[in-house]
Each structure stands twice: as C-alpha cells, then as structure tokens.
SEMARMI-360135 format. One record per residue: residue in one letter; x, z, y of N, C-alpha, C, O in turn. Coordinates in steps of 0.05 Angstrom, whole numbers. Atoms other than C-alpha are relative to their C-alpha. Example, Ala and Ser with C-alpha at 12.3 -4.5 7.8 and 13.67 -1.06 7.14 Angstrom:
# SEMARMI-360135
ATOM,A,18,0,-24,246,156,-90,18,0,24,39,13,24 .
ATOM,S,-16,-1,-24,273,143,-21,-15,14,22,-5,18,44 .
***
This chain:
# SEMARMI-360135
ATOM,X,23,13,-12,-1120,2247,-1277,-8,15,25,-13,39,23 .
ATOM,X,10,-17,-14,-1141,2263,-1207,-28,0,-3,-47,-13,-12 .
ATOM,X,31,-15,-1,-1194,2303,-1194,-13,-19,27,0,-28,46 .
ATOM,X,21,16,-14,-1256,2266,-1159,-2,22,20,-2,45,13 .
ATOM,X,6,-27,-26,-1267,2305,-1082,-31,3,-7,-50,-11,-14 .
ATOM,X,32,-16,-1,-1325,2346,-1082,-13,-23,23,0,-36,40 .
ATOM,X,21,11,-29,-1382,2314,-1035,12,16,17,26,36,15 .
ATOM,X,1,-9,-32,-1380,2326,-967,-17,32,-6,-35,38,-23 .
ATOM,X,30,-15,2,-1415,2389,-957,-28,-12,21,-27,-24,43 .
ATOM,X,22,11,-25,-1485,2373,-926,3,21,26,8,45,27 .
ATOM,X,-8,-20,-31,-1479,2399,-852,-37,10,0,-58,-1,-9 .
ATOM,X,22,-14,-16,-1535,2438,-828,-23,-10,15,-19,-11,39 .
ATOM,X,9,18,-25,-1597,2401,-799,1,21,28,-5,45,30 .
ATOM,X,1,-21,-26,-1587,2422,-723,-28,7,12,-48,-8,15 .
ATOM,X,14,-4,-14,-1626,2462,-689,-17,-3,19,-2,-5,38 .
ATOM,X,8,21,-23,-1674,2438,-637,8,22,24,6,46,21 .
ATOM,X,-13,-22,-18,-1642,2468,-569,-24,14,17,-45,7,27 .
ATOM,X,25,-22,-14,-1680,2524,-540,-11,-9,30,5,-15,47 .
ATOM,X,12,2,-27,-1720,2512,-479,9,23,20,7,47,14 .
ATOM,X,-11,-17,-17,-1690,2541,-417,-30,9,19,-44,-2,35 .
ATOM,X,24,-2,-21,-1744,2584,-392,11,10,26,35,18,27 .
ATOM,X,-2,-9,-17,-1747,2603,-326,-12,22,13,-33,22,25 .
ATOM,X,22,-25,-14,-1761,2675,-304,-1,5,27,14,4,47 .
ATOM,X,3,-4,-33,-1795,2694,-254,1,29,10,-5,51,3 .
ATOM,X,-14,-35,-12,-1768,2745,-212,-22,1,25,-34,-17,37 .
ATOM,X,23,-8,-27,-1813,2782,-157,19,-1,22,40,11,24 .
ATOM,X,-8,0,-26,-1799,2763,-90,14,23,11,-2,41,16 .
ATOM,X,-14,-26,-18,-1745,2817,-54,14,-16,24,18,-40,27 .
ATOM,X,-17,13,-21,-1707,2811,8,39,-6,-15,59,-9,0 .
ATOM,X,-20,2,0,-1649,2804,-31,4,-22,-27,24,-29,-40 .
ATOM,X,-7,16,23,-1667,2758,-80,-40,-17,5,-59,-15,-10 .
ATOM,X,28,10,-1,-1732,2715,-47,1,-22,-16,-11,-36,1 .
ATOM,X,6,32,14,-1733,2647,-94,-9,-11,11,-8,-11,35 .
ATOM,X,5,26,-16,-1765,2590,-85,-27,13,23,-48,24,20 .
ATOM,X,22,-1,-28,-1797,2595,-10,-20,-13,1,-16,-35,-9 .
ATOM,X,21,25,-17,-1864,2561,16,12,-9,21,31,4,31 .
ATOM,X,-7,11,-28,-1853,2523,73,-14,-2,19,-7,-13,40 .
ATOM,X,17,-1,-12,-1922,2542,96,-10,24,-12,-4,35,-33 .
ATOM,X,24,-12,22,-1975,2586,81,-22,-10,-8,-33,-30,1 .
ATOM,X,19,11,21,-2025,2582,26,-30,-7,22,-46,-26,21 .
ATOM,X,32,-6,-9,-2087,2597,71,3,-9,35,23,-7,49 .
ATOM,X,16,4,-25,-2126,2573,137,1,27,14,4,50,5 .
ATOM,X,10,-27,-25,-2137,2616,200,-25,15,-10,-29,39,-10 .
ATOM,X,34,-19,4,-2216,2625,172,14,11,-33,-4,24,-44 .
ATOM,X,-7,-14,28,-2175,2648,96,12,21,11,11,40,-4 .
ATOM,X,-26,-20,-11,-2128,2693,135,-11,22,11,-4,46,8 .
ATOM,X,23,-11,-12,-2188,2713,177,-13,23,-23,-18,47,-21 .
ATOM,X,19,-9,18,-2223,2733,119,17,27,-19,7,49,-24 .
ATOM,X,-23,-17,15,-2162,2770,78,3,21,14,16,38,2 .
ATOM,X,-16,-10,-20,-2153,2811,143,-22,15,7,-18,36,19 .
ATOM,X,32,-7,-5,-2234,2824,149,-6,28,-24,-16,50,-20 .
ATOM,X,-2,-32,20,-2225,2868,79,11,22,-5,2,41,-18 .
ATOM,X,-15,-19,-5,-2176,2905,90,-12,13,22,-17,37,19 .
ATOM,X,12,-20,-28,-2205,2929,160,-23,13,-13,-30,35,-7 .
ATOM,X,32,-4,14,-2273,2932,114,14,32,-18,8,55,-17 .
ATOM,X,-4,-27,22,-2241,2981,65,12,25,-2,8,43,-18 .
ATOM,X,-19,-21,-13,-2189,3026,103,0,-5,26,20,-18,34 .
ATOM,X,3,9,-31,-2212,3018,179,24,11,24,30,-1,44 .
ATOM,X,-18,-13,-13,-2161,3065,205,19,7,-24,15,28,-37 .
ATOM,X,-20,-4,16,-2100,3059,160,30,21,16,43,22,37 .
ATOM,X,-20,-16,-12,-2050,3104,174,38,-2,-9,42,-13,-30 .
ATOM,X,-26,-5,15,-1969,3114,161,2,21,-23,-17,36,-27 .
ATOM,X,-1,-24,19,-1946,3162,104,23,18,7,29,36,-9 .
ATOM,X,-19,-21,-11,-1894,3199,141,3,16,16,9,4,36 .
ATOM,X,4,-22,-16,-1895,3268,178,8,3,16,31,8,14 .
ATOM,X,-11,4,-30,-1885,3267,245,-16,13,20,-40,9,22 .
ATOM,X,26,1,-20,-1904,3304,309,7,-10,20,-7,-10,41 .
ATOM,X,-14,15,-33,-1871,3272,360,1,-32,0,-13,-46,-14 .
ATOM,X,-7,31,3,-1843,3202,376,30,-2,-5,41,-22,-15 .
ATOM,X,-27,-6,12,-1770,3236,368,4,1,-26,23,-9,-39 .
ATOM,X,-5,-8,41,-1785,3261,292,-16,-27,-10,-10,-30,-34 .
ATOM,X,2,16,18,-1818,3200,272,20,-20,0,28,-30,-21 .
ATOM,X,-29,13,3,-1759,3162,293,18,5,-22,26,-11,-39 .
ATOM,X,-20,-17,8,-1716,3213,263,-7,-22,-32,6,-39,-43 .
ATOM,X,12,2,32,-1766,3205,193,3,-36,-9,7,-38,-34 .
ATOM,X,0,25,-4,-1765,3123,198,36,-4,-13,44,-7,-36 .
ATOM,X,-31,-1,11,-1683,3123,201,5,16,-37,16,6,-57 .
ATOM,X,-4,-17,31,-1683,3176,135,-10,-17,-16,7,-24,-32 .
ATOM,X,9,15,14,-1731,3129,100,12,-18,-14,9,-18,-38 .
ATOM,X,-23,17,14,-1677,3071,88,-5,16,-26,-4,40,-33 .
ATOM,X,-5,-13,34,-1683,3073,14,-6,25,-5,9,44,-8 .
ATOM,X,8,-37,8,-1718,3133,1,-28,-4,3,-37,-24,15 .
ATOM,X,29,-5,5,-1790,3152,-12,-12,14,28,-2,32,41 .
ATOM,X,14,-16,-25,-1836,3169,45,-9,34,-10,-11,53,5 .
ATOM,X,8,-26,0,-1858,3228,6,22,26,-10,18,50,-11 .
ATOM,X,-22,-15,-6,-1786,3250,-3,12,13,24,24,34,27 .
ATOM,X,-8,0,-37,-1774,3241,78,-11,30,8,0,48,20 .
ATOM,X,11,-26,-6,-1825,3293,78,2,22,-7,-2,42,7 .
ATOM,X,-20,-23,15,-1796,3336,30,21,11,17,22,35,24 .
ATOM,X,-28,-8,-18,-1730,3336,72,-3,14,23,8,36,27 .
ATOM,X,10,-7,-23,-1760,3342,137,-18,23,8,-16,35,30 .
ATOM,X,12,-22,-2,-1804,3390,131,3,31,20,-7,42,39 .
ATOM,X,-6,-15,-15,-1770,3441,143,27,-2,41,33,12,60 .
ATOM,X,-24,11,-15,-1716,3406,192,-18,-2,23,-9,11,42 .
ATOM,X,11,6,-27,-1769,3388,246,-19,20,8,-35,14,25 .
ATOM,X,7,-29,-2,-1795,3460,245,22,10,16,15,26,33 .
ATOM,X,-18,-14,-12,-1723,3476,272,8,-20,24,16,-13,46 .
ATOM,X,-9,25,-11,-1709,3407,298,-19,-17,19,-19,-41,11 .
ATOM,X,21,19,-3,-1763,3373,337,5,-17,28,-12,-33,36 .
ATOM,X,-5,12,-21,-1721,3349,401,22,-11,-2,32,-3,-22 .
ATOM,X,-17,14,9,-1664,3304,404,28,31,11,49,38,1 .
ATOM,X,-17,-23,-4,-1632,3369,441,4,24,-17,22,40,-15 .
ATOM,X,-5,-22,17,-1648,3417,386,5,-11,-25,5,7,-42 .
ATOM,X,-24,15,18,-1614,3364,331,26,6,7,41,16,-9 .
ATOM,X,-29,5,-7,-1554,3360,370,19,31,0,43,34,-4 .
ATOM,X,-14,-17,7,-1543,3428,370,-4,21,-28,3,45,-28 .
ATOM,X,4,-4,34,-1560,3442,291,24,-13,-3,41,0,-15 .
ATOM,X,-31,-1,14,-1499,3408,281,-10,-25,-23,-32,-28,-34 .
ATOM,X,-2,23,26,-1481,3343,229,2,21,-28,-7,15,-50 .
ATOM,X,-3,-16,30,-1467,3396,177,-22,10,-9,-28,4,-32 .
ATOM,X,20,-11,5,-1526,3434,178,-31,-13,-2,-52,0,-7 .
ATOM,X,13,9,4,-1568,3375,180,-2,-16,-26,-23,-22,-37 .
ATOM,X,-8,12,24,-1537,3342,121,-3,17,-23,-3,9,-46 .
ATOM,X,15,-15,30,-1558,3402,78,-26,7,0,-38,18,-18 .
ATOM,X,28,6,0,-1626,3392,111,-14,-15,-21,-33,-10,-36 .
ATOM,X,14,15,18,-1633,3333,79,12,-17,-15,7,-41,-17 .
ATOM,X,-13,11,26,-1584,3324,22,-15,-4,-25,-4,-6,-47 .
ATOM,X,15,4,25,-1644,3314,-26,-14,-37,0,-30,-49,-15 .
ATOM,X,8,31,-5,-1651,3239,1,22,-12,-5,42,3,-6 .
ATOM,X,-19,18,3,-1605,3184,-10,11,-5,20,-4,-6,40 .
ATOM,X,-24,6,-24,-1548,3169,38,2,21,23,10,18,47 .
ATOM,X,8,-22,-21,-1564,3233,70,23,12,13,19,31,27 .
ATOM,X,-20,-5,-16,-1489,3238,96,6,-18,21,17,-13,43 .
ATOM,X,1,16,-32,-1494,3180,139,-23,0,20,-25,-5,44 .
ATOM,X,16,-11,-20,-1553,3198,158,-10,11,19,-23,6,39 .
ATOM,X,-13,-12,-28,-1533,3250,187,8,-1,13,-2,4,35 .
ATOM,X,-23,4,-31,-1487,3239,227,-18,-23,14,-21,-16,37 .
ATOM,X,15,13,-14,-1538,3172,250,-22,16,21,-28,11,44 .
ATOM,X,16,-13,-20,-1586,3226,271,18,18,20,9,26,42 .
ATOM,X,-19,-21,-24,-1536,3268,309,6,-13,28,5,-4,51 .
ATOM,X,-14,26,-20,-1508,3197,345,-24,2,14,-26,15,34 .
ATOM,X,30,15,-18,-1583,3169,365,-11,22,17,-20,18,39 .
ATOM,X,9,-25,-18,-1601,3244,387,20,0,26,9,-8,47 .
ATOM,X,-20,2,-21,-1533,3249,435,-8,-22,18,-14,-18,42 .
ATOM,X,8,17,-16,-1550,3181,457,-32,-3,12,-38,-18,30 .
ATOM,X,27,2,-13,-1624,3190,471,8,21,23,8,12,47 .
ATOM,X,1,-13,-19,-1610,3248,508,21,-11,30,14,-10,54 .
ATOM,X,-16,26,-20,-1550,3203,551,-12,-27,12,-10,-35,35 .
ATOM,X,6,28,-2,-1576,3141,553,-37,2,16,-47,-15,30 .
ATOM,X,33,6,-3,-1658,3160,564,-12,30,10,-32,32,25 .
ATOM,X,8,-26,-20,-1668,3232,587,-11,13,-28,-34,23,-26 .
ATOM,X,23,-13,24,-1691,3261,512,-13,-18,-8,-18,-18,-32 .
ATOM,X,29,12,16,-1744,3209,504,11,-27,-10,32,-40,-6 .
ATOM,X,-7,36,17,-1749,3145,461,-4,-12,6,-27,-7,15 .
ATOM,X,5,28,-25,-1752,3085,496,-27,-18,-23,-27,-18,-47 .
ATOM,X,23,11,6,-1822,3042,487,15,-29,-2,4,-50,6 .
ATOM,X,-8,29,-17,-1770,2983,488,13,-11,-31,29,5,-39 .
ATOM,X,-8,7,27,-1752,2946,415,37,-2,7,53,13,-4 .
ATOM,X,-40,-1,-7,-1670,2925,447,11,32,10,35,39,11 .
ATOM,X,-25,-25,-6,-1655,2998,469,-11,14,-25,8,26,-35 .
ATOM,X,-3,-9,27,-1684,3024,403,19,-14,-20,27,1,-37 .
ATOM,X,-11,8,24,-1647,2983,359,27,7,13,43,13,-5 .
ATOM,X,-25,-8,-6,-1582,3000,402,5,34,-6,23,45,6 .
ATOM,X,-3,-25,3,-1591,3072,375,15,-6,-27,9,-27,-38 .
ATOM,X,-16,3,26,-1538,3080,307,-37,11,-17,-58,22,-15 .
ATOM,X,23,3,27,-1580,3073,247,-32,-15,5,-52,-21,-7 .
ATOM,X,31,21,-8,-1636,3036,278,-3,-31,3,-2,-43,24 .
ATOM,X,19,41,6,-1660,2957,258,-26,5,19,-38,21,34 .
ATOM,X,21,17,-7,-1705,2921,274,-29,6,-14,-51,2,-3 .
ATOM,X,25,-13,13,-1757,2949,226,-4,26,-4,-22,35,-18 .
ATOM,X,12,-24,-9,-1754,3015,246,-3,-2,21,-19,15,28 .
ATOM,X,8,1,-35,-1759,2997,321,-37,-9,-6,-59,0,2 .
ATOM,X,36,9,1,-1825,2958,297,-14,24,-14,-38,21,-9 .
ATOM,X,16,-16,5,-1850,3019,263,-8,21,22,-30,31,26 .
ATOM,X,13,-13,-18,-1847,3058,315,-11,-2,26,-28,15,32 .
ATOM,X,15,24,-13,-1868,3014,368,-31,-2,-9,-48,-10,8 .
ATOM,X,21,10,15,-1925,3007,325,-19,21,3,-37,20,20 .
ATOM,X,8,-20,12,-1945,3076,294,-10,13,29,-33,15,36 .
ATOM,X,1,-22,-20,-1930,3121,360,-11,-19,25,-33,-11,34 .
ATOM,X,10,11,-28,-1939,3066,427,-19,-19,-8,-25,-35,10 .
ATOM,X,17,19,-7,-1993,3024,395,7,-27,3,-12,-42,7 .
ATOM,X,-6,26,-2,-1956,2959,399,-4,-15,-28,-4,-1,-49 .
ATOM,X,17,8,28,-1982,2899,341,27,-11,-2,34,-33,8 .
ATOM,X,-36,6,1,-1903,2898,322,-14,-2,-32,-38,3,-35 .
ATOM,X,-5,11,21,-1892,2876,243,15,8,-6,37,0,2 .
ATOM,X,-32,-16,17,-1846,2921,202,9,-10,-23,-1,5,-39 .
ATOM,X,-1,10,23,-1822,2882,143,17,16,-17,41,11,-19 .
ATOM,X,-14,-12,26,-1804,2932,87,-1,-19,-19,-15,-39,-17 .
ATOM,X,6,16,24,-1791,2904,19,-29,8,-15,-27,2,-39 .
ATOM,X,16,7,9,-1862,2916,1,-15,-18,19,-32,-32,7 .
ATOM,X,10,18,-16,-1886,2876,62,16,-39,-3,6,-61,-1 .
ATOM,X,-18,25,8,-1831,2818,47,-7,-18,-29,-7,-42,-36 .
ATOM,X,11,12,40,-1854,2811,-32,-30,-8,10,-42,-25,-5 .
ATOM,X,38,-1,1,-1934,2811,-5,4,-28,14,-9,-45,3 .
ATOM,X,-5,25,-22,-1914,2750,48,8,-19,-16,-4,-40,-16 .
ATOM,X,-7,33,24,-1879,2703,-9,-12,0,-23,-12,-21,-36 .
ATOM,X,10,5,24,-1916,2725,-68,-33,-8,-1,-47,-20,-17 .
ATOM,X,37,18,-8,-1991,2710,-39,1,-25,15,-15,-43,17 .
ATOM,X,4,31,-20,-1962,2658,8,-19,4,22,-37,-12,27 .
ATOM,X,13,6,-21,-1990,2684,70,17,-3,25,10,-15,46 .
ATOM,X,-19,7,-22,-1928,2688,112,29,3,-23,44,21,-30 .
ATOM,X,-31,3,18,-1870,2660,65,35,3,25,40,0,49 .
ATOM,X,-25,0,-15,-1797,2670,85,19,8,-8,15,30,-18 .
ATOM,X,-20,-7,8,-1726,2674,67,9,26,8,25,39,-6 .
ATOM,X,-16,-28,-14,-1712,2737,112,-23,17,3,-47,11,-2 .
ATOM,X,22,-20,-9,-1748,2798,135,-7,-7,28,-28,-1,38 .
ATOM,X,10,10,-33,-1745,2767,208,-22,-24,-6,-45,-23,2 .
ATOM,X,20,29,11,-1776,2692,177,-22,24,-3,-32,29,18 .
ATOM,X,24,-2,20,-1827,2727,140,-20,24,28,-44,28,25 .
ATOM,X,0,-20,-22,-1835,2781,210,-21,-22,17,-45,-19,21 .
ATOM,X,12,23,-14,-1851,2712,249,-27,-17,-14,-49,-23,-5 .
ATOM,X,21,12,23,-1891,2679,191,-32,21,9,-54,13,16 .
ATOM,X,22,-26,0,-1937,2745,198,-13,-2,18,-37,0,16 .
ATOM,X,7,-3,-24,-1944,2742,269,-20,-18,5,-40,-10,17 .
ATOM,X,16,29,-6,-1976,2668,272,-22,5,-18,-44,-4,-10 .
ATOM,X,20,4,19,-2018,2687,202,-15,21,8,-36,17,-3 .
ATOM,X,8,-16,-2,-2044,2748,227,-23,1,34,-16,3,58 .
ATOM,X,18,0,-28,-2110,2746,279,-4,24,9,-14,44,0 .
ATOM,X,0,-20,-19,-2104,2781,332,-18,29,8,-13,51,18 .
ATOM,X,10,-25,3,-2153,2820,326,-1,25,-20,-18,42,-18 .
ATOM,X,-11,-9,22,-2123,2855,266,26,1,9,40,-1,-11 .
ATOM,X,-37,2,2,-2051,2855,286,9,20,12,29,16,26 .
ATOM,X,0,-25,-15,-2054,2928,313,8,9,-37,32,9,-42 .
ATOM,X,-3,-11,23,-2060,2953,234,7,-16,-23,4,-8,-46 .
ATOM,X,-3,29,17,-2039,2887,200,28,19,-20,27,27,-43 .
ATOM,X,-26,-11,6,-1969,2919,188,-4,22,-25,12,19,-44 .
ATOM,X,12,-20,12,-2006,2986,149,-18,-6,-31,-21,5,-52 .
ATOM,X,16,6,17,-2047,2951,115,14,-16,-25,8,-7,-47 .
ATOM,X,-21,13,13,-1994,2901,79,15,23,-14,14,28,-38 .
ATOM,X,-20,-22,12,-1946,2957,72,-14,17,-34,-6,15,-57 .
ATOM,X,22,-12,16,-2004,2998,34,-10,-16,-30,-12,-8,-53 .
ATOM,X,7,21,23,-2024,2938,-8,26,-7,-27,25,-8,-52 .
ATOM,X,-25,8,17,-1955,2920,-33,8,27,-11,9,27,-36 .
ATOM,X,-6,-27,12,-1937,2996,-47,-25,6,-19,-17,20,-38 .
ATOM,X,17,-18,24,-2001,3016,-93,-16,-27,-13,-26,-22,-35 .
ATOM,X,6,12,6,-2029,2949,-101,12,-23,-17,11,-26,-42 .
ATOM,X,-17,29,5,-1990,2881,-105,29,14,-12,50,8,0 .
ATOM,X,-28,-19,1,-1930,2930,-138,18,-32,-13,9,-52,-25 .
ATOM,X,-25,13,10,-1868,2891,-155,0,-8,-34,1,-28,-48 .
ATOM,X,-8,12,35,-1861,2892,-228,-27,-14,-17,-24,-34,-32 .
ATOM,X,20,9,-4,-1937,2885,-237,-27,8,12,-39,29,9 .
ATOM,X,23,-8,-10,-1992,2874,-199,-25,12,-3,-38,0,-20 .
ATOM,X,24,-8,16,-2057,2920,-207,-21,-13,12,-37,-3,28 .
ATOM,X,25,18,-8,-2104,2858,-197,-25,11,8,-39,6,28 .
ATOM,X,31,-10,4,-2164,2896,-217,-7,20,15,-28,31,12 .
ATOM,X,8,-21,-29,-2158,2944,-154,1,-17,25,-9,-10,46 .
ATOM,X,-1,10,-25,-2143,2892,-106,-35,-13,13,-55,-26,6 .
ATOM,X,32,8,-7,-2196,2885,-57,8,-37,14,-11,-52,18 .
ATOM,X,10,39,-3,-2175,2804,-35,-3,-7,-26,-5,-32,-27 .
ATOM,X,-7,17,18,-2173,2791,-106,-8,-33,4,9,-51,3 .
ATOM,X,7,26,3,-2220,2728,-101,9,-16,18,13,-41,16 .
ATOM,X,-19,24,-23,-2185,2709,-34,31,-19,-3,40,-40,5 .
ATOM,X,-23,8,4,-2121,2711,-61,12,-28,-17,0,-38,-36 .
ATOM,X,1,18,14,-2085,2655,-82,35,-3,-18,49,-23,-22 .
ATOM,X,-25,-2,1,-2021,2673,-105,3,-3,-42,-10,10,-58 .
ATOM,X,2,13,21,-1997,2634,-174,2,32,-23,-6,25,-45 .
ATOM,X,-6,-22,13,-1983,2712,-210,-21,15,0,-21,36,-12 .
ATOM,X,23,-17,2,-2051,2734,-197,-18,-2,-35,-26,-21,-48 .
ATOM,X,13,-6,23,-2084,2764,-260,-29,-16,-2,-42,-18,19 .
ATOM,X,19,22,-4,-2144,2714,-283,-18,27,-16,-13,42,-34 .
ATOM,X,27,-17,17,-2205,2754,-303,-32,-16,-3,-40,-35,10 .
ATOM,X,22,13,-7,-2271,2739,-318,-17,-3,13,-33,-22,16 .
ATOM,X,22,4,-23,-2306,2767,-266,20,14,24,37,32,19 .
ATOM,X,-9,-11,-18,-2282,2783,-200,-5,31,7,-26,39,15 .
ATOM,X,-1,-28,0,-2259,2860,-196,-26,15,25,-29,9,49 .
ATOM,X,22,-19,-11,-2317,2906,-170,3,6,28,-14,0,44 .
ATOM,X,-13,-6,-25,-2275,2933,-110,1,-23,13,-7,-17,36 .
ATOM,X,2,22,-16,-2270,2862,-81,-27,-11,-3,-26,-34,6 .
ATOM,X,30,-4,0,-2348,2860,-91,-11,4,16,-25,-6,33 .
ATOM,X,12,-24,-18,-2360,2915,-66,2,-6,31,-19,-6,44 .
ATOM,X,-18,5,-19,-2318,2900,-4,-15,-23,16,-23,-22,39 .
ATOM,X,13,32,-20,-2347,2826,15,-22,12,-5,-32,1,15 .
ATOM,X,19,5,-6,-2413,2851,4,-9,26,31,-30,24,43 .
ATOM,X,-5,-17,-12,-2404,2907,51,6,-11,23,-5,-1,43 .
ATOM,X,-3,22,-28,-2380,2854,104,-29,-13,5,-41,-11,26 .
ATOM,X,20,16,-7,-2435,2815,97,-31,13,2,-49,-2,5 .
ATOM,X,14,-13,-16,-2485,2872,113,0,7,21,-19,15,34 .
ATOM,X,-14,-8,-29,-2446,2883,171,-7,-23,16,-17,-17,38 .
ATOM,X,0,18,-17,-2450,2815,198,-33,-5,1,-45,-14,21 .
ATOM,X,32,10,-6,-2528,2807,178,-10,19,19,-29,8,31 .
ATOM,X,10,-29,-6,-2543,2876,210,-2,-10,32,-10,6,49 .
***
C-alpha cells in the first residue's frame, strides 16, 4: 500500500520588505548630495545671519601662526589636511630659523621635512615649500605677490590658499572654501554648491558687502566648533533661530547665546 505524501510543508508567511532608509550623510566636498539650486534665505535673512556673527566675534581672526606674508603662505600650504594647531606645532620652530623664502631655500628639502614630519604629507610638502620659495625668490624678488593667478602658479598652492591669504595678510573680501566652509554653505542653504568654486561664488552673491572682509572667518569658525560635521552643537549656535537648515536641533526655546546676541543688536540699533 502506498504511503499517502506528507502535506506540503506550510511556507513561511513572508516578511514585509524592509524600508530602504535613506541616510543622511553631511555635506563634504567629496561627497555633497542632494544640492539647492538656490539659497534658503533673502538678502534682509543673509543680512541678519551676517549681523550676529559681526555682533558676537567683531574681529575674528585666523588660527595659524604667522609673522610674515611668506610664513603664512608657507603655514596655509602645510595645512592641506592637517590641524591648524598641528601647523603650529611644526612651524614653530621652522619659522624661527626659516622666516624668508631665502632662508627656506637654504635649510634644504631634508632638513625641512624633519621640521615638519609631525604633519601629514609632510614629504611633499617639503619639497612644495622649497619649489614656491625658489620661485618666489625668481619669479617676484622674495615677496608674495598680492595677485590670486601668480599665487596659485606657486607648487602646492590652490585656489583656497591664494584666498586665504589674499584675505588674512592684504585685506582682500576673497572666500576660502575649506571643508568646514563647503558643509556650512549646503547644510544651512546659504550658498549651496556642488564644488568648492560653486559654493566660493554662491558665497560671494549671499554675503553683504559689508561683511565680506570677515565673512570667510566667521563660516570657517562656525563650521569647525559649531555646525561640526557629525553633529551639530545647536545649543551654542548664535543664528540658531535664523537658521533654517532641515538638521537643525528643535528645542523648546531658542538657545540663550542666540538671545543674547539679537538682543545685543537691537540695543545697538536703538542706541
């Protein structure tokens, strides 16, 4: 007699399929996502964003040690990927021995590279500062040209170290877009942009003129201790209530420091 087949086995009810979330990654220059195609804010919002920052650090400064317009060059180039308060570490003693493009050149690529082998890429470095020194002293007489195209024709020098120093040392309202200035531009939406040049131009148009001397310092500053990358410390930022950027921390009351800040303007303007 055959044997009767077992049932079927029962299958498994399926699963319901997981929702594909979508994370969100922080704005970098090497990975900006989805762009604006504008910015979030008006001339009188931009105005105003641009009003607290002057309100709360009037004279913002750089963080890198420099006495010249040669060594901050020098310190700008070292920076690439590296900590400003490393640069200073390195340099320290280097622009104690080093402080002309003529007394680099004759320290030697070797003896600079164990200057400042405590920074990253500090072998091409070298030798960049050795090149740009030879050629300053050829090309310009020793000095650094006030000119953005013959700075960036020095080895190891962009476009955003020409604008820092342009900026810092001659006073010009140049736009340096580090990656904390690049993440602050697409993640508030005040000057969005695929590149560090886009987001350079973006800046330029969002930024009133009368602010666009320290605009650059002030961003930089914000995105390094404020607007940080992984997360933002809302509750120190002084635009908080201006800001409009979709990652801003919701609180109940608008942080003290951005209080403090607009009401501090608006004694100023009644006064």
């Amino acid at each position: 007699m055959t044997q009767a087949k077992s049932s079927a086995k029962r299958k498994a009810p399926k699963r319901p399929a997981k929702e594909k979330q979508t994370k969100k990654t922080t704005p970098s220059v090497d990975n900006p996502g989805k762009v604006l195609k504008r910015s979030r804010y008006s001339k009188a919002e931009a105005f105003a964003i641009f009003k607290r920052f002057h309100a709360d650090n009037p004279e913002p400064e750089g963080e890198l040690d420099y006495v010249n317009a040669y060594t901050l060059l020098v310190a700008v180039v070292l920076s690439a990927q590296a900590t400003d308060v490393g640069v200073n570490r390195a340099t320290k003693n280097l622009f104690q021995i080093a402080d002309t493009p003529e007394k680099m050149v004759d320290l030697g690529e070797d003896r600079v590279r164990d200057e400042i082998r405590t920074i990253g890429l500090y072998k091409n470095k070298a030798k960049n500062v050795v090149l740009l020194s030879e050629q300053l002293i050829r090309d310009h007489k020793g000095d650094v040209p006030e000119d953005r195209e013959a700075l960036e024709k020095l080895p190891g020098v962009g476009r955003k170290t020409a604008n820092v120093v342009l900026n810092i040392f001659f006073g010009h309202p140049t736009i340096a877009v580090d990656t904390h200035l690049f993440r602050l531009g697409n993640r508030i939406g005040i000057a969005p942009g695929k590149t560090p040049l886009d987001v350079e131009k973006a800046m330029e148009k969002a930024v009133p003129k009368e602010f666009s001397l320290h605009a650059h310092h002030w961003l930089i500053l914000h995105g390094r201790y404020i607007c940080k990358a992984r997360k933002p410390e809302c509750r120190r930022c002084v635009i908080y209530d201006l800001c409009k950027s979709p990652e801003k921390e919701k609180f109940d009351a608008v942080p003290e420091i951005a209080l403090r800040t607009k009401a501090m303007i608006e004694r100023e303007s009644a006064a």
